[in-house]
C-alpha positions, 0 to 999 in steps of 0.5 A, spaced: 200 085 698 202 093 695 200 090 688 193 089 691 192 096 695 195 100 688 190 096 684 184 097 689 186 104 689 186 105 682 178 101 681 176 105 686 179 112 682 176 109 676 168 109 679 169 115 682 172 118 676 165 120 671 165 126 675 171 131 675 168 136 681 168 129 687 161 126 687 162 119 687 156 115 684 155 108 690 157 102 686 150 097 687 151 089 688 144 089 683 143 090 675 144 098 674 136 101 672 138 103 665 141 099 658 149 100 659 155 099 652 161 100 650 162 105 645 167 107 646 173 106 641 180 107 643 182 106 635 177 110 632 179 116 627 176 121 632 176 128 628 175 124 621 169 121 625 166 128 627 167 131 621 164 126 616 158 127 621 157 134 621 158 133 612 152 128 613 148 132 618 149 138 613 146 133 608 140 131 611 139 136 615 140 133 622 143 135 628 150 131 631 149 128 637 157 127 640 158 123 646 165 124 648 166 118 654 170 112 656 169 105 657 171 105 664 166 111 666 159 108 668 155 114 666 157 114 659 155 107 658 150 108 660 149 114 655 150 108 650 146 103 652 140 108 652 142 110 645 141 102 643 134 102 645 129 102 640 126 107 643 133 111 641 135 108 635 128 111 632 130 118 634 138 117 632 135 115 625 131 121 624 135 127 627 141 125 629 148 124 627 151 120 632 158 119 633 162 117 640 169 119 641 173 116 647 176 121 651 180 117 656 180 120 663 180 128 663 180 129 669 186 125 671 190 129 666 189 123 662 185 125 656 185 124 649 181 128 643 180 133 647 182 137 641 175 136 639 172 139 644 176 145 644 175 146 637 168 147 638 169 151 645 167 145 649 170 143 657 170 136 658 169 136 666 167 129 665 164 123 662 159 124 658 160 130 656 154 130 650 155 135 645 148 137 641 152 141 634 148 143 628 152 144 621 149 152 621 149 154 628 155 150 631 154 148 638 147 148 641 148 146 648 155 149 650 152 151 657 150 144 659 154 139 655 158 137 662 151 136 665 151 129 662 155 126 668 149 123 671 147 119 665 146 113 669 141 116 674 137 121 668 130 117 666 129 115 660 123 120 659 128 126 661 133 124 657 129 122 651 125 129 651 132 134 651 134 130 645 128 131 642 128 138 645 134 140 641 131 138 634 126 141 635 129 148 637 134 148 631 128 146 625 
């Protein structure tokens, strides 16, 4: 019986975890209204992955798109399943390097690779926190890279046009 409540306990701290500052997203019994997946490998080389993106990016003459979520946390799967739609793709394949960097769960002191987000001056607050990086400029959105909690409830529109709006201020 104590086994059950310890594992309710730790689903629910799951489900409330996307945010660090105590909002809580309601769980629906229906399909979510946006596209979800998990990108979030545990396993990947994630400053090598960072890194081959940023020398890609300089090549090209992209922006990198830095999702840094986890698999547990709803908003960043949504966040990954909106950049698997073609809509997204299509955008990713002109402006962007993306690269997705599992960041466990911060905000329980339960990180991992947060040493990226702190070489670029970033704080993840919570999942996702979205890093929009140029090669030249460095980071371009450190005031609203934690924004990106609330993945799972933005439109696609909004969060097509502040995509595309961060290319089209640094080109």
């Amino acid at each position: 019986m104590k086994r059950g409540y310890i594992a309710l306990a730790l689903a629910s701290l799951a489900l409330a975890g996307c945010a660090a500052n105590g909002e809580s997203h309601s769980v629906a019994s229906t399909a979510p209204a946006h596209p979800e997946a998990r990108a979030y490998d545990a396993s990947a080389e994630a400053k090598g992955d960072v890194d081959a993106a940023l020398q890609r990016a300089a090549a090209s003459g992209k922006l990198v798109l830095l999702a840094m979520g986890a698999n547990w946390c709803h908003d960043s799967r949504a966040f990954a399943g909106w950049m698997e739609t073609p809509r997204f793709r299509n955008l990713i394949a002109d402006k962007y390097e993306l690269v997705y960097v599992n960041v466990g769960m911060p905000q329980s002191k339960d990180g991992h690779n947060l040493d990226i987000a702190e070489r670029l001056g970033v704080e993840v607050k919570g999942t996702p926190t979205i890093v929009i990086i140029s090669p030249e400029n460095g980071v371009l959105n450190a005031e609203t890279a934690a924004g990106w909690r609330n993945a799972a409830s933005r439109s696609e529109d909004e969060i097509f046009n502040e995509l595309a709006s961060y290319h089209a201020a640094a080109g």
